[in-house]
VOVO-224576 format. One line per 3 residues: their letters; for each residue x, y, z of N, C-alpha, C. Coordinates in nm, 4 decimals, decimal comma, padded with zeros to 6 digits. Layout:
<pts>
a = X Y Z X Y Z X Y Z  ... .
</pts>
This chain:
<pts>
xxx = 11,2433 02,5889 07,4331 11,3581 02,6442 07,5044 11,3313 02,6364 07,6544  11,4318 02,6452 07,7391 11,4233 02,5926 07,8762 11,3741 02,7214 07,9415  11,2386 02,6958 07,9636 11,2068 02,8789 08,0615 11,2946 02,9402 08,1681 .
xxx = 11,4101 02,8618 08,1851 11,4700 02,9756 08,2449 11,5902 03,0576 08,2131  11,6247 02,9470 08,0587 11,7212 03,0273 07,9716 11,6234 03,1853 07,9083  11,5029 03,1882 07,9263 11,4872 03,2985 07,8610 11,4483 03,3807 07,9843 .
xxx = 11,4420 03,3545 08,0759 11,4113 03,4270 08,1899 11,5478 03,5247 08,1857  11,6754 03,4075 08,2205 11,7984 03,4911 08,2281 11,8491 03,5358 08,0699  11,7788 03,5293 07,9838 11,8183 03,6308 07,8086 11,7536 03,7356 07,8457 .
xxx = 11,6232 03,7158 07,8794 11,5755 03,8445 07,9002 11,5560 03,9744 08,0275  11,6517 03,8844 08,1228 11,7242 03,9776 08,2054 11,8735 04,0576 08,1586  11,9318 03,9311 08,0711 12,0565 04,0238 08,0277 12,0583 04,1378 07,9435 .
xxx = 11,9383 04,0401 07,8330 11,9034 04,1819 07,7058 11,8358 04,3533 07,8259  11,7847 04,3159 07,9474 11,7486 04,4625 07,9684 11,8194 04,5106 07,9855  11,9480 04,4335 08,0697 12,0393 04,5484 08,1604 12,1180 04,5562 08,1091 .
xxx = 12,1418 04,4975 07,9160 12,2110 04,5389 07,7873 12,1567 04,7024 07,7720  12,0492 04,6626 07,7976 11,9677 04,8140 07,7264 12,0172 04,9190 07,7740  11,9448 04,8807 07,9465 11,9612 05,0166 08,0075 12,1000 05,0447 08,0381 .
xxx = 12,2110 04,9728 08,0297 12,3441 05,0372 08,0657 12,3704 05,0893 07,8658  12,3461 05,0633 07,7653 12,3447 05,1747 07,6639 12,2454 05,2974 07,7036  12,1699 05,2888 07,7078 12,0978 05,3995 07,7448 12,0682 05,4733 07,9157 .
xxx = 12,1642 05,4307 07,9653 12,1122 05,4802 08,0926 12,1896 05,6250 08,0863  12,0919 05,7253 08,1908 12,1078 05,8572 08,1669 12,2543 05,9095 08,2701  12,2957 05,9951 08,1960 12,4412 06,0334 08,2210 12,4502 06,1196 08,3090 .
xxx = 12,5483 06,1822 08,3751 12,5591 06,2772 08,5229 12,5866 06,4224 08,4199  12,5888 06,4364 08,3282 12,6361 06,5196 08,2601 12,5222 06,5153 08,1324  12,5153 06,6840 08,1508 12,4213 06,7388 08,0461 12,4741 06,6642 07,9145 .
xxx = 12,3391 06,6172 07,8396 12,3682 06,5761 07,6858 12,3266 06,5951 07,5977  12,3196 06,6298 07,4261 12,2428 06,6751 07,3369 12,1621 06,5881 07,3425  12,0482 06,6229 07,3317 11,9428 06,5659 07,3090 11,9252 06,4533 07,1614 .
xxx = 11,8726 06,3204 07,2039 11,9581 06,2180 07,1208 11,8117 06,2384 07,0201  11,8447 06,1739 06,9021 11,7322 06,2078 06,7656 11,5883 06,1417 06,8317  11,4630 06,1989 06,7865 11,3561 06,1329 06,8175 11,3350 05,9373 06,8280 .
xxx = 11,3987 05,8857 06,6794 11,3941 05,7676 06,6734 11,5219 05,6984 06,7251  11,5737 05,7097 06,8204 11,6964 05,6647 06,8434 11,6715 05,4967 06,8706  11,5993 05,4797 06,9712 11,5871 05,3309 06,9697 11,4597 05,2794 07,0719 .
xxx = 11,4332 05,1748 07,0600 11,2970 05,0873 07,0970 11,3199 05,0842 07,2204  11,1898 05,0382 07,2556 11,1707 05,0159 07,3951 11,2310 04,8425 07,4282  11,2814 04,8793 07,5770 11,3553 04,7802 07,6290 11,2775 04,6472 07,6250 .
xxx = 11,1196 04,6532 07,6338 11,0192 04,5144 07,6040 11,0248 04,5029 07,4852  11,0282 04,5856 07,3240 11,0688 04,5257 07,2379 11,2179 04,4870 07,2087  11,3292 04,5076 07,2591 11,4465 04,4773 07,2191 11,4577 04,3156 07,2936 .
xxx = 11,3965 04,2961 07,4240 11,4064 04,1692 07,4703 11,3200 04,0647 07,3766  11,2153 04,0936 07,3264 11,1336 04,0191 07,2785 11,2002 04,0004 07,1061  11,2183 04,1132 07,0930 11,3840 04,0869 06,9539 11,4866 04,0061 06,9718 .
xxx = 11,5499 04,0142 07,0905 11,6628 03,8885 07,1359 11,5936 03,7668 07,1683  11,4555 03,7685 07,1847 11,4120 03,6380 07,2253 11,3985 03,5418 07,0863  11,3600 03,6178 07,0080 11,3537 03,5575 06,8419 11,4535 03,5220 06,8168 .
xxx = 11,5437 03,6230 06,8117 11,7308 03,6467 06,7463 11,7940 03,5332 06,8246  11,7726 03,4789 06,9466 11,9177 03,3765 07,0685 11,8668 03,2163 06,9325  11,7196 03,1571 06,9053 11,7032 03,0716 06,8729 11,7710 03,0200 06,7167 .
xxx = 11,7866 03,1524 06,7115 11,8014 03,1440 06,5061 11,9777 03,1626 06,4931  12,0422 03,1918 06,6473 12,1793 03,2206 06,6278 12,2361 03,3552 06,5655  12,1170 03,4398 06,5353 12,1310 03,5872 06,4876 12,1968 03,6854 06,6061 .
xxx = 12,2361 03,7961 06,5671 12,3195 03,8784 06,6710 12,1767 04,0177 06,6505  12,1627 04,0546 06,7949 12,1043 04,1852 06,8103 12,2049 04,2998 06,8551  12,1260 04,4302 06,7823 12,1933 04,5974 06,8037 12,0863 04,6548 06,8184 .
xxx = 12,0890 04,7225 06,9179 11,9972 04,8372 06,9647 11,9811 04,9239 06,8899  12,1232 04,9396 06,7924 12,0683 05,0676 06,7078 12,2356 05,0586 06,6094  12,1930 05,0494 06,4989 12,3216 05,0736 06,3463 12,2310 05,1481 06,2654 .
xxx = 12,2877 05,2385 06,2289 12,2244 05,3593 06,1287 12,3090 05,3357 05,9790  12,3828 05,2371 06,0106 12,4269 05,2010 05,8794 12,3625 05,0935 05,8011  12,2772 05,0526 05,8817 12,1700 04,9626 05,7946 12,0587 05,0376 05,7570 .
xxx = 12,0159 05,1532 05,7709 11,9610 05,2665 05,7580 11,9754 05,2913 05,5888  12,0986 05,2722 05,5587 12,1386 05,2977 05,4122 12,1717 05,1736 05,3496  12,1310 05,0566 05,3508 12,1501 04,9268 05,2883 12,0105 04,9429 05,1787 .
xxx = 11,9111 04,9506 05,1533 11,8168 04,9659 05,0699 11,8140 05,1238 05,0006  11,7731 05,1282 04,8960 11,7331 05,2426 04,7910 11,6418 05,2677 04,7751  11,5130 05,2112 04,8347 11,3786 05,2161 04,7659 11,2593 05,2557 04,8913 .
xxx = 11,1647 05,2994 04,8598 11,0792 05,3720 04,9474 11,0346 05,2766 05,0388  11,0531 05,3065 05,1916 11,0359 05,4707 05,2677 11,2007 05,4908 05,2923  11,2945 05,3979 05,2248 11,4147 05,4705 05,2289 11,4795 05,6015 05,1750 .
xxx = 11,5865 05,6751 05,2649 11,6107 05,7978 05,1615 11,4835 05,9424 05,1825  11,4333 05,9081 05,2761 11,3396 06,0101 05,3316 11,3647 06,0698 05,4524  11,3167 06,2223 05,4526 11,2950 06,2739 05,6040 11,4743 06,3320 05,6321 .
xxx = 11,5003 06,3356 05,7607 11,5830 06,3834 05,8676 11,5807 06,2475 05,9796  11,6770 06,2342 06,0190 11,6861 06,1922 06,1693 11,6754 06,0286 06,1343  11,7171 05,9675 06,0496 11,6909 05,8503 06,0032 11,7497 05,7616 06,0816 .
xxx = 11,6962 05,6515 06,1135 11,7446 05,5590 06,2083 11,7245 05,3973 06,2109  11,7995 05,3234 06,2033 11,7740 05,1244 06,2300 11,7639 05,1509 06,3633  11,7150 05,1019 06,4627 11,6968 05,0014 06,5789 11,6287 04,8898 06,5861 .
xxx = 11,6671 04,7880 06,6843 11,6399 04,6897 06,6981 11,6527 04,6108 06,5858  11,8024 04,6201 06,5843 11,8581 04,5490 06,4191 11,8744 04,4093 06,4947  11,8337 04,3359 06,3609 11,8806 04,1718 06,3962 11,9382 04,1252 06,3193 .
xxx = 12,0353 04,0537 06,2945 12,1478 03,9897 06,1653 12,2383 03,8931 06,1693  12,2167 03,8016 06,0424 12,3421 03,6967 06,0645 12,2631 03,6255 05,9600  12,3248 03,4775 05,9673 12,2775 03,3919 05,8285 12,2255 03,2720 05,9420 .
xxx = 12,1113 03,2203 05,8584 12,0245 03,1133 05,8783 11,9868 02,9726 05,7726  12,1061 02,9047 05,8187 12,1222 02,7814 05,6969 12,1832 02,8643 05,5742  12,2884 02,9530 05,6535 12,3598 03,0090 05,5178 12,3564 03,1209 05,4602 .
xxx = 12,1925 03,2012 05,4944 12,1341 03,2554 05,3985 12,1478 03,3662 05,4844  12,1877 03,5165 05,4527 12,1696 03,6529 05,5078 12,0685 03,6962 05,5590  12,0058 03,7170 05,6869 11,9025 03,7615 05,7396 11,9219 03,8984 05,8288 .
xxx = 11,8077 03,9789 05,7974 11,8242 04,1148 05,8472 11,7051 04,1973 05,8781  11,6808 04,1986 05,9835 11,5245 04,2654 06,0641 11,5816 04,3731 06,1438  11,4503 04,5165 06,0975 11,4893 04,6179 06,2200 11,3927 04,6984 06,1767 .
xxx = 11,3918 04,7951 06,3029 11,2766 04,8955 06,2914 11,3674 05,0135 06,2355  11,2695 05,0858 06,1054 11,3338 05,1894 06,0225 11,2114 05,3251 06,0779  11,3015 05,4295 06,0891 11,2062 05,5382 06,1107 11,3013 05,6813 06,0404 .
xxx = 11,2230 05,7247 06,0751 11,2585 05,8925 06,0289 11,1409 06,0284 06,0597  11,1882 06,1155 06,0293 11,0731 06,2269 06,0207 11,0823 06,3063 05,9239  10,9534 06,3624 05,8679 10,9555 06,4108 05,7722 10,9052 06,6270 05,7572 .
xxx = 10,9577 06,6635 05,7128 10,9261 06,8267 05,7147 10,8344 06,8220 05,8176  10,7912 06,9052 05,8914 10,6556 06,9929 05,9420 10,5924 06,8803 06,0370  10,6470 06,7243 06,0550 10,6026 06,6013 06,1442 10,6806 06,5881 06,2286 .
xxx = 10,5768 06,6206 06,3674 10,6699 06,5948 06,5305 10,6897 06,4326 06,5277  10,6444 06,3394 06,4933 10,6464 06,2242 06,5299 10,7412 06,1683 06,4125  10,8375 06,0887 06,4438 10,8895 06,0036 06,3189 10,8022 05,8556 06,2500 .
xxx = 10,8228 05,8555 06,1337 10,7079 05,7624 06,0402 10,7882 05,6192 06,0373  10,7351 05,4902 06,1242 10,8431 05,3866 06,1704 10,8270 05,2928 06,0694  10,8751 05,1995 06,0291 10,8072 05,1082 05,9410 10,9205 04,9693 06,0108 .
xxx = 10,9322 04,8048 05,9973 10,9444 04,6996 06,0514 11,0200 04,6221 05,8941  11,1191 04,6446 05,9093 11,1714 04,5597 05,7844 11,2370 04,4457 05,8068  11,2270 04,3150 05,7600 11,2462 04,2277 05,6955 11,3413 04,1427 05,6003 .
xxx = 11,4401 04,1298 05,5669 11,5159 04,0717 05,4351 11,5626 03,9801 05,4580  11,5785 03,8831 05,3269 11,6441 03,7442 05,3276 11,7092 03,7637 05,2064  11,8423 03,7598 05,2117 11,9723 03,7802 05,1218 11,9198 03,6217 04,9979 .
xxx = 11,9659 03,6566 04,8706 11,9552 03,5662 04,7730 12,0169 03,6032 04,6388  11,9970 03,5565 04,5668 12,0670 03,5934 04,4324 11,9340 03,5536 04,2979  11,9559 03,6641 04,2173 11,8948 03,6520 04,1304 11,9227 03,6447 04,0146 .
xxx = 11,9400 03,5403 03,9142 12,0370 03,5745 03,7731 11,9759 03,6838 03,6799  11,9013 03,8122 03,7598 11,8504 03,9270 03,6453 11,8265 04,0540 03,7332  11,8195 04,1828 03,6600 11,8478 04,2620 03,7250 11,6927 04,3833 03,7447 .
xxx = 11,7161 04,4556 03,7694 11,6145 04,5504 03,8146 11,5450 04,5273 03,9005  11,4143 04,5529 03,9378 11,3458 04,5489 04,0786 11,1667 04,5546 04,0933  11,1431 04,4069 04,1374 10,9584 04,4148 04,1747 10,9507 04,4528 04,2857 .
xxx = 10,8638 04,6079 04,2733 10,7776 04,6156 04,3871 10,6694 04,6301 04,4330  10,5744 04,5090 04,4849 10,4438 04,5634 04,4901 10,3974 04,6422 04,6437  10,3063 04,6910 04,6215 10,2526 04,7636 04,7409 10,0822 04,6964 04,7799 .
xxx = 10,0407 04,6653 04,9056 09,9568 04,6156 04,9105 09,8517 04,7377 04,9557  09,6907 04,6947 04,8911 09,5716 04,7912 04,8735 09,5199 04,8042 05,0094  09,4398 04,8945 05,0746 09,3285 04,8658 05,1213 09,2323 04,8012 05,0805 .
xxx = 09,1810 04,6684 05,2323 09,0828 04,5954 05,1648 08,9815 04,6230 05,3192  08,8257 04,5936 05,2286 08,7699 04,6108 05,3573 08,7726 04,4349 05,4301  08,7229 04,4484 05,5454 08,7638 04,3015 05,6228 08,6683 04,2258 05,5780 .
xxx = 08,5660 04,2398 05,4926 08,4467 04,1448 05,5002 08,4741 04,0997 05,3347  08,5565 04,1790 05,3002 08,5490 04,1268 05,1229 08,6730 04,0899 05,1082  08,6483 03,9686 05,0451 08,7814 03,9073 04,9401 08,8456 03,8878 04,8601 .
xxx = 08,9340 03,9987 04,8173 08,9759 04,0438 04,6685 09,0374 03,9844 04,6029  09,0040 03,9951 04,4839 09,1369 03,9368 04,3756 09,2657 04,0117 04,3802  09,3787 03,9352 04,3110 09,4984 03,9836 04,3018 09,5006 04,1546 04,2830 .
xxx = 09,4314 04,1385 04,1818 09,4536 04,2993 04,0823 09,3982 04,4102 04,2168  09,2887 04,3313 04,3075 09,2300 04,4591 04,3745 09,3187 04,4514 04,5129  09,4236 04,3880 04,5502 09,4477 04,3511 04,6607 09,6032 04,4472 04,6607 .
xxx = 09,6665 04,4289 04,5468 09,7958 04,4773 04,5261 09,8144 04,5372 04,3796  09,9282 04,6700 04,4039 10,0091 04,7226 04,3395 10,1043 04,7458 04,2916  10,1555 04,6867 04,1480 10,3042 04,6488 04,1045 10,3367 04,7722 04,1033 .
xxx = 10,4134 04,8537 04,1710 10,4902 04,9545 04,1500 10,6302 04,9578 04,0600  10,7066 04,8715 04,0549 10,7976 04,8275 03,9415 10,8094 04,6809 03,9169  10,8533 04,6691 03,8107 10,8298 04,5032 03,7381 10,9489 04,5164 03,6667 .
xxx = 11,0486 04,4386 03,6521 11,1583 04,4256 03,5466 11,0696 04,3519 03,4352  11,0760 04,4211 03,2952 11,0144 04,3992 03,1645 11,0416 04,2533 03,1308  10,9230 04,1510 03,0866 10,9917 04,0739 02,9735 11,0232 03,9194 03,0904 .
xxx = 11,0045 03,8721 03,2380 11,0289 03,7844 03,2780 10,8930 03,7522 03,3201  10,7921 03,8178 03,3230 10,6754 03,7372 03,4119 10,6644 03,6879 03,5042  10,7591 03,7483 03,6420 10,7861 03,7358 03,7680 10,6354 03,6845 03,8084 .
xxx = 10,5646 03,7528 03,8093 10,4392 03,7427 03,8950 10,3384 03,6166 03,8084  10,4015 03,5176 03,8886 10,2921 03,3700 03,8719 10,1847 03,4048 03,9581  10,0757 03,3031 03,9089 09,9818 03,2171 03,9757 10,0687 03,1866 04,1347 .
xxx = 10,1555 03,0803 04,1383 10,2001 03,0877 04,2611 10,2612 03,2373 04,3836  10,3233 03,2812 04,2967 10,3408 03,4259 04,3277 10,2219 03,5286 04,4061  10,1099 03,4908 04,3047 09,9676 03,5545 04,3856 09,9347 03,4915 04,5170 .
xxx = 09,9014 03,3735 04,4481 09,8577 03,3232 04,5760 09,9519 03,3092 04,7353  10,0918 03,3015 04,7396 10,1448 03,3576 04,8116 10,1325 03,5020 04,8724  10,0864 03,6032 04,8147 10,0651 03,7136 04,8685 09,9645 03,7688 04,9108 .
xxx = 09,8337 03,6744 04,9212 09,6982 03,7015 04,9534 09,7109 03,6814 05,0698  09,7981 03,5897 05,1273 09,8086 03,5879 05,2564 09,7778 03,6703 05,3649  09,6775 03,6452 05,4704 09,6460 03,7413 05,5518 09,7735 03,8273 05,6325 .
xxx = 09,8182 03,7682 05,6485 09,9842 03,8830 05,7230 10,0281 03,9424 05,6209  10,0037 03,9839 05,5003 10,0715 04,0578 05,4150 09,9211 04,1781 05,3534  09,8154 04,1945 05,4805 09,7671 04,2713 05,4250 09,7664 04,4280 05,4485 .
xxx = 09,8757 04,4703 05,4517 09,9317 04,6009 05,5162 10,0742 04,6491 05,4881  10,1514 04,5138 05,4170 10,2547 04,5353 05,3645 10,3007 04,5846 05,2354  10,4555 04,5604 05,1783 10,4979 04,6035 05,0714 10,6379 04,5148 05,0324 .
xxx = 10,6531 04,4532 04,9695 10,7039 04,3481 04,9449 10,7948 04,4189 04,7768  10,9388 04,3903 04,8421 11,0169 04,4407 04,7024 11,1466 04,3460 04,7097  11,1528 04,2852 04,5431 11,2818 04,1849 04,5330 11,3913 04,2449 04,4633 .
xxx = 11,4853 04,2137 04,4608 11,5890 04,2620 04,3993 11,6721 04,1984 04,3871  11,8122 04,2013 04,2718 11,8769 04,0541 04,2235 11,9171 04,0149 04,4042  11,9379 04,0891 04,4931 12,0269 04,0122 04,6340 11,9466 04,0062 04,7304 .
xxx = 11,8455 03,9869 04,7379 11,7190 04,0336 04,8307 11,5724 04,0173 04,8212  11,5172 03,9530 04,8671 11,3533 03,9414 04,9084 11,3134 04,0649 05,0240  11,2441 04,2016 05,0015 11,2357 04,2267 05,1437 11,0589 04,2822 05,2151 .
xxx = 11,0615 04,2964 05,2815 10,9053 04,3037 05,3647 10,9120 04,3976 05,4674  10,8495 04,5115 05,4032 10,8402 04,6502 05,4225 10,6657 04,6291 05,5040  10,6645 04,6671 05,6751 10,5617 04,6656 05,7553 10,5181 04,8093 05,8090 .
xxx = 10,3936 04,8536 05,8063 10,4076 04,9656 05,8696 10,4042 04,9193 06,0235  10,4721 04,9822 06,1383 10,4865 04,9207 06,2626 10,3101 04,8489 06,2899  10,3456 04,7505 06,3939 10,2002 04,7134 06,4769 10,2428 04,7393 06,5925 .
xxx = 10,1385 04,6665 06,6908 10,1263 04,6940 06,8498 10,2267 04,6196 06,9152  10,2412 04,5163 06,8141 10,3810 04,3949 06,8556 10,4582 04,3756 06,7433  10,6050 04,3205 06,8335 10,6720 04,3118 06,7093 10,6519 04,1688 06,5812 .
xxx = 10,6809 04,1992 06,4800 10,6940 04,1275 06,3990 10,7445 03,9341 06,4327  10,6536 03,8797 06,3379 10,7187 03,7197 06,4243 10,7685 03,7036 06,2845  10,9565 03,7029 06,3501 11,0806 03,7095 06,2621 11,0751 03,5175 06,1713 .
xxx = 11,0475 03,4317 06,2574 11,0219 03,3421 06,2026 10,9374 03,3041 06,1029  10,7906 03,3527 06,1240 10,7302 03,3340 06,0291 10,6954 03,4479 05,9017  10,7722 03,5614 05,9293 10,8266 03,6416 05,8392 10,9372 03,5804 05,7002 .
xxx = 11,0710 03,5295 05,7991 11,0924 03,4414 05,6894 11,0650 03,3142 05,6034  10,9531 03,2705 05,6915 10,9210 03,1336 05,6253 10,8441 03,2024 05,4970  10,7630 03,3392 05,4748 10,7050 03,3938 05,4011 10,7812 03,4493 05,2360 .
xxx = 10,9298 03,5025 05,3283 11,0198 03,5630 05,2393 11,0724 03,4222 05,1628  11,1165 03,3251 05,2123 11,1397 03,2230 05,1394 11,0379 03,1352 05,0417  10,8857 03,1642 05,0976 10,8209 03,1175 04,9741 10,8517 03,2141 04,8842 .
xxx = 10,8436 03,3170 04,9078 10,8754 03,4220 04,7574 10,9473 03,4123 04,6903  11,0535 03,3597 04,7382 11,1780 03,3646 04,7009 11,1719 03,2350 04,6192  11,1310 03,1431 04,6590 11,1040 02,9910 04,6034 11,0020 03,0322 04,4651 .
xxx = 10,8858 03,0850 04,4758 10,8022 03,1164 04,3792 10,8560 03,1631 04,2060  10,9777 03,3176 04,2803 11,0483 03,3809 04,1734 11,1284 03,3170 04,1048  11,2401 03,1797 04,1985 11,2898 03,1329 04,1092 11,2360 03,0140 04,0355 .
xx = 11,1242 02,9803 04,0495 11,0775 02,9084 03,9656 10,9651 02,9601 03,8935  10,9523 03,1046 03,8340 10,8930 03,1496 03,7295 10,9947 03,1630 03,6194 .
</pts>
């Protein structure tokens, strides 16, 4: 990309930001803890989002309620920011930071989600959860991850399937499919998520399942 198209994206995405958020002449309720990201991650979100033709939001709380499954449906004060969305060769794509807080916790618990829209001809829902591993040892499947649900009777989880998920970027994650959806549940890092090679990940999965 031409360095100075992102020079001027990422001048527009700030002074996107700060005129949503810039502070008002007039007293205001105090807005929820997780309301929305910092202005260096929302630019560095539009910097991903301008290439792929995706649209960025600072903040939809209605994507907040698009999933059913854990850490969704928890806490108070629940919140999407730094939503990203649209289709890529067709296909539904949807990244944002999910947070909330929970009883008796000053801080809200953030997590970095992931999805690539698909179809599945069967129903119910795999979800595995990935283990602690220490850094010097190299685990097998069984010690690395946790099927938390399995739809009975298809044998979702190949050989290819594993070996797709040993993958070093998926060692902290949680990975759950569902008939319309591949998705990749992160607990936050220091940087944001690389949306690209996130989905190149979700689409092997996705490639794997339908050919078990």
């Amino acid at each position: 990309m031409d360095p100075w198209l992102i020079v001027v994206a990422v001048a527009a995405l700030a002074a996107l930001v700060w005129w949503l958020f810039r502070p008002s002449a007039k007293a205001e309720p105090r807005a929820p803890r997780a309301a929305s990201g910092s202005v260096t991650r929302l630019a560095e979100r539009g910097l991903e989002a301008l290439p792929l033709g995706l649209r960025l939001s600072p903040r939809d709380d209605a994507v907040a309620e698009r999933f059913d499954f854990p850490p969704f449906g928890r806490g108070a004060e629940r919140a999407a920011t730094e939503v990203v969305r649209g289709t890529v060769d067709g296909v539904e794509v949807l990244a944002f930071r999910y947070s909330f807080v929970l009883e008796g916790e000053d801080s809200p618990r953030q997590y970095d989600i992931t999805a690539l829209g698909t179809r599945f001809p069967w129903t119910g829902r795999l979800r595995l959860a990935s283990l602690p591993r220490e850094p010097s040892v190299t685990p097998g499947f069984a010690d690395a991850w946790r099927v938390d649900e399995e739809p009975p009777g298809l044998g979702l989880i190949t050989e290819r399937l594993r070996e797709i998920l040993m993958d070093a970027r998926l060692k902290a994650s949680a990975v759950v499919v569902q008939p319309d959806a591949v998705v990749l549940v992160d607990t936050v890092r220091r940087t944001p998520p690389d949306l690209v090679e996130d989905l190149m990940l979700l689409k092997s999965i996705r490639d794997a399942l339908r050919a078990a």
